[in-house]
C-alpha positions in Angstrom: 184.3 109.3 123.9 183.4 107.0 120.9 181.9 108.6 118.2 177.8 107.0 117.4 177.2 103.4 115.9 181.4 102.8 117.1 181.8 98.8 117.3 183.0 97.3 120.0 184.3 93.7 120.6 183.6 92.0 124.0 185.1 88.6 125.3 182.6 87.3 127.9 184.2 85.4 130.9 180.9 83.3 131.9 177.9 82.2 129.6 175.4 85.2 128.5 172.1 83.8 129.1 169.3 86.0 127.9 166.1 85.9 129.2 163.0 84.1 126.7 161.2 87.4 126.1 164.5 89.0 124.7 164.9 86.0 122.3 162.9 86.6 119.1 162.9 84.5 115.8 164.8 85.8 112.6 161.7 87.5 110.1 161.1 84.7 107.3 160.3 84.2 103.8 157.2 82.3 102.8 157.4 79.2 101.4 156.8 79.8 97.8 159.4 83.0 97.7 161.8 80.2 99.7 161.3 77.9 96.5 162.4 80.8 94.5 165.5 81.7 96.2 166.8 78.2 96.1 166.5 77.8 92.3 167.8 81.7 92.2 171.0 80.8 94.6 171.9 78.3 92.4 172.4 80.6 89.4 174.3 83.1 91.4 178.3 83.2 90.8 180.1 81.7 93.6 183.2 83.3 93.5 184.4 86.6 92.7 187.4 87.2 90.5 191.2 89.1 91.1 191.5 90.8 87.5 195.5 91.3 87.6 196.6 88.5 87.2 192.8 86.6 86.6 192.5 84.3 89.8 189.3 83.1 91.6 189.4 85.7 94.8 186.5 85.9 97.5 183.2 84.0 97.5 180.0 85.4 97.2 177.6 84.3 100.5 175.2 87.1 100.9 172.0 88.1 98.4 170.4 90.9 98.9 166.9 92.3 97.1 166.2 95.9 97.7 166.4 99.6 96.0 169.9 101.0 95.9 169.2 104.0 97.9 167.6 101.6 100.9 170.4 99.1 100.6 173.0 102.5 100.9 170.6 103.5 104.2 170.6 100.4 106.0 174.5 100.2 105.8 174.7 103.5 106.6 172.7 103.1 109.8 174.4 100.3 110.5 178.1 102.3 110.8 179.2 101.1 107.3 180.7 103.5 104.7 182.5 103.0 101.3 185.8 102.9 100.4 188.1 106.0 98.3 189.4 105.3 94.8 193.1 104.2 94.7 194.9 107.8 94.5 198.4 109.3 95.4 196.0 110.7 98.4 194.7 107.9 99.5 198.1 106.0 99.1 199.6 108.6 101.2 196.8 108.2 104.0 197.4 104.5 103.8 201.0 104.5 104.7 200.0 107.3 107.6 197.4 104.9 109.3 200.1 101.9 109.1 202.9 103.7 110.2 201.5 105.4 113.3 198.4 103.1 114.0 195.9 105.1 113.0 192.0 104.3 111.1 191.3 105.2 107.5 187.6 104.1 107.6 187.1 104.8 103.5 190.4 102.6 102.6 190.7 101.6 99.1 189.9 98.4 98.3 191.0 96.4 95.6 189.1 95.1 92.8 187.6 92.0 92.4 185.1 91.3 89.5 181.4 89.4 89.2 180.8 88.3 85.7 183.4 90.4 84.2 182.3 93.8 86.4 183.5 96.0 89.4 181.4 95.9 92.3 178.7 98.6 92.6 179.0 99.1 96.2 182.0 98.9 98.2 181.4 99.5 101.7 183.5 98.8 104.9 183.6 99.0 108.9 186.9 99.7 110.4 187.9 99.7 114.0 190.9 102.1 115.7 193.4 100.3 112.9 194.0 100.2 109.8 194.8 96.4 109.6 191.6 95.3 110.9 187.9 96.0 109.1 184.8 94.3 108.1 183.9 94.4 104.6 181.9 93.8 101.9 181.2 94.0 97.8 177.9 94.1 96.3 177.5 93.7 92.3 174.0 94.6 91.5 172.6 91.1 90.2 169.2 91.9 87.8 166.5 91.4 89.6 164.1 89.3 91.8 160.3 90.1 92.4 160.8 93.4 90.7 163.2 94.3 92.9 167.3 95.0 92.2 168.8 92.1 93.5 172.6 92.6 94.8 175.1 90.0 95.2 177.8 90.6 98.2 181.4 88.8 99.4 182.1 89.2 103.1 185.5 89.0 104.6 186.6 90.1 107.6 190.3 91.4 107.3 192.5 90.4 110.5 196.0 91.8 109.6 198.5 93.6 106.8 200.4 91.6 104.7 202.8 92.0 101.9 201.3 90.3 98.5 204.6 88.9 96.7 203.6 88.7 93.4 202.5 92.1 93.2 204.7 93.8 95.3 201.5 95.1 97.2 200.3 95.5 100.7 197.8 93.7 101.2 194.7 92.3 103.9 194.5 88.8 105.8 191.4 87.7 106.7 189.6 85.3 109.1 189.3 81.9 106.9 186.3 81.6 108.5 184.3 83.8 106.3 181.0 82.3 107.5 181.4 84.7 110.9 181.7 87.9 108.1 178.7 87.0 106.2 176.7 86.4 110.1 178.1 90.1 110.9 176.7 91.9 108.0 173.1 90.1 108.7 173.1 91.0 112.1 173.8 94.4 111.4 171.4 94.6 108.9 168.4 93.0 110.9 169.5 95.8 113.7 168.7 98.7 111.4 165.1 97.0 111.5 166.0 97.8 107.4 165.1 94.2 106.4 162.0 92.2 106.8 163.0 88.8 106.1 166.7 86.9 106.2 167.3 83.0 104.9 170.5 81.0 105.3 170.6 78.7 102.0 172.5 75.9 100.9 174.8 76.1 97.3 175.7 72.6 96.6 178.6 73.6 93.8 180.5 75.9 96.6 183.4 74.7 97.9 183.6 74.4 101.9 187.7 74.8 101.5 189.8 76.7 99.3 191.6 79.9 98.9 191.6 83.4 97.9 193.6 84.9 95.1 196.4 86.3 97.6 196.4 82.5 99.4 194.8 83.1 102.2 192.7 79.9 103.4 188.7 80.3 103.4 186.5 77.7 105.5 183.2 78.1 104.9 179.4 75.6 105.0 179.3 76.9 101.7 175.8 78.4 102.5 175.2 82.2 101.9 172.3 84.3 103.4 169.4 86.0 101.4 167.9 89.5 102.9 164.7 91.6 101.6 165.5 95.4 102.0 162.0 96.6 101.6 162.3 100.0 103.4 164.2 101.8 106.4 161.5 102.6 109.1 161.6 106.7 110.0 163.2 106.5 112.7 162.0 108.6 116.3 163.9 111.4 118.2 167.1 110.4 119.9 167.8 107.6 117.3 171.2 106.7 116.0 172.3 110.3 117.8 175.0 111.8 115.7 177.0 112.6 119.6 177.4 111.1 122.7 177.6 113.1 125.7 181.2 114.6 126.4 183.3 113.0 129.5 184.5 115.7 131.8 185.2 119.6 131.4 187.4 121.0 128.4 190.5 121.5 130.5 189.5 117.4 131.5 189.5 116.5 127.8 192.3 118.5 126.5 194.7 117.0 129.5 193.6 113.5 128.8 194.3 113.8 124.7 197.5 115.3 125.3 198.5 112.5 128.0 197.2 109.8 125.5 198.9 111.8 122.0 202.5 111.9 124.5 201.7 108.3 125.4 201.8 107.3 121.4 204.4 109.3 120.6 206.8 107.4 123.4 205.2 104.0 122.7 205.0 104.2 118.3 206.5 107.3 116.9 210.0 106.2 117.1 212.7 104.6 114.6 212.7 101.3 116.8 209.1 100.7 116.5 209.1 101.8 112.8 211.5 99.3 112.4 209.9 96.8 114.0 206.5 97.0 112.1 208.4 96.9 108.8 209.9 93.7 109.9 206.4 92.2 110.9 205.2 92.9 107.7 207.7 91.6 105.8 207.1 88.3 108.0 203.5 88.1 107.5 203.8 88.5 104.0 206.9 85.8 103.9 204.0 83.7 105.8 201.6 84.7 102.9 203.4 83.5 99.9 204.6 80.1 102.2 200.4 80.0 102.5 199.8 80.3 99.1 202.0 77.7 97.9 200.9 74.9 100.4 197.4 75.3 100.3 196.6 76.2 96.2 197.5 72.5 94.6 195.2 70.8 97.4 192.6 73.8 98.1 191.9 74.9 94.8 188.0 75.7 94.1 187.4 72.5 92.8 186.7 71.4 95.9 183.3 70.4 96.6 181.0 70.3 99.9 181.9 66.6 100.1 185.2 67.5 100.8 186.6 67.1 104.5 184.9 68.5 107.0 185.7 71.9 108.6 188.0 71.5 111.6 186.9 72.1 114.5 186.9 76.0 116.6 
């Protein structure tokens, strides 16, 4: 069984149509904080910063205005958690979930710096692999209407690479960051944590460029504002810490046995070993080959007037 708030990814073979009662609007801002948040946006930094060696990294795209401890909740609720300190530990578990497959949801991740600091919150959702999570960084941002506002960049990393000019393993993400920065509203709006959600317009962001490491980013350059005000209690039954249990214990045990024997045949051999070290070592040949095409043309210079995105 899947533990509670476990994310699953469906592909739908026909259209989804919803009936209209199910459809309901996004919560809004009034008009005058709208007018706020446009001049505020505008202030906000755009990019986030690799320290080692100093190279503009992720953009920002989502703001957030809330108390720490209800910005920590609504996360929480939402399945996200945050990330361990780089350590000989957590180095260790890293190589363990490579090698045999395996989830390290509170992954390191590395540091990227708004206006010269560390984020405040790191937090990330991982799936059954290591190589693939959704994450975010949130930099608390002073404040707006008296309350802390946060700035947060979304990526959604897709794959392990090998980073070449540090020698370091490394994430690829989905260029198409805009998706990453949908996911985190949609999760927050779920927790019925926030009470009003805006998608605004930056003019100085670039809609192309790349990330420290080279990986492409696409974007509409817009990023989304959320008010936290509070989590709602929340009644018996909710968020359940345990789903119910498939089967008896002689059931279970068989089944984990058949599916640990089934890993071991498929994973936990030198062939297979050998095979994932070649993949990496191909998708981070593909990284550095990335990085050099795409920094002298896609550099964050580029404006929204650029080209426009190509098409899904």
């Amino acid at each position: 069984m899947l533990p509670a708030r476990a994310e699953l990814s469906l592909r739908l073979k026909a259209p989804l149509r919803a009936p209209e009662e199910a459809v309901r609007d996004y919560p809004e801002f009034d008009s005058e904080e709208l007018l706020e948040l446009a001049g505020l946006v505008r202030r906000v930094p755009v990019r986030a910063y690799a320290s080692d060696p100093a190279r503009p990294a992720d953009m920002t795209n989502v703001l957030l205005s809330g108390a720490e401890e209800t910005v920590r909740a609504a996360f929480e609720r939402a399945g996200w958690v945050g990330a361990d300190g780089r350590s000989p530990a957590s180095v260790g578990r890293t190589v363990k979930a490579i090698v045999v497959h395996d989830a390290y949801r509170r992954a390191p991740m590395s540091e990227l710096l708004v206006a010269g600091r560390s984020p405040d919150l790191p937090l990330q959702k991982g799936g059954n692999s290591y190589e693939k999570r959704h994450h975010i960084r949130l930099w608390r941002y002073g404040t707006w209407r008296s309350n802390p506002l946060w700035v947060g960049a979304a990526t959604h990393d897709i794959a392990v690479g090998l980073d070449w000019r540090r020698m370091r393993l490394t994430h690829r993400i989905n260029a198409r960051i805009d998706s990453e920065r949908d996911k985190v509203v949609h999760d927050l709006l779920f927790t019925a944590c926030a009470d009003a959600v805006e998608w605004l317009e930056r003019p100085a962001a670039p809609v192309r460029t790349v990330t420290a490491t080279g990986e492409p980013v696409l974007t509409a350059g817009t990023t989304a504002a959320l008010r936290l005000p509070a989590c709602p209690e929340l009644g018996p039954g909710a968020m359940a810490g345990a789903a119910p249990q498939w089967g008896n214990a002689f059931t279970r045990y068989l089944r984990r046995q058949v599916l640990v024997v089934r890993s071991d045949l498929l994973r936990a051999n030198n062939i297979w070993s050998a095979y994932d070290v070649g993949r990496l070592a191909w998708l981070g040949i593909r990284g550095r080959r990335a990085a050099a095409e795409h920094w002298p043309t896609l550099g964050p210079a580029t404006g929204p007037t650029g080209s426009p995105l190509p098409p899904d």
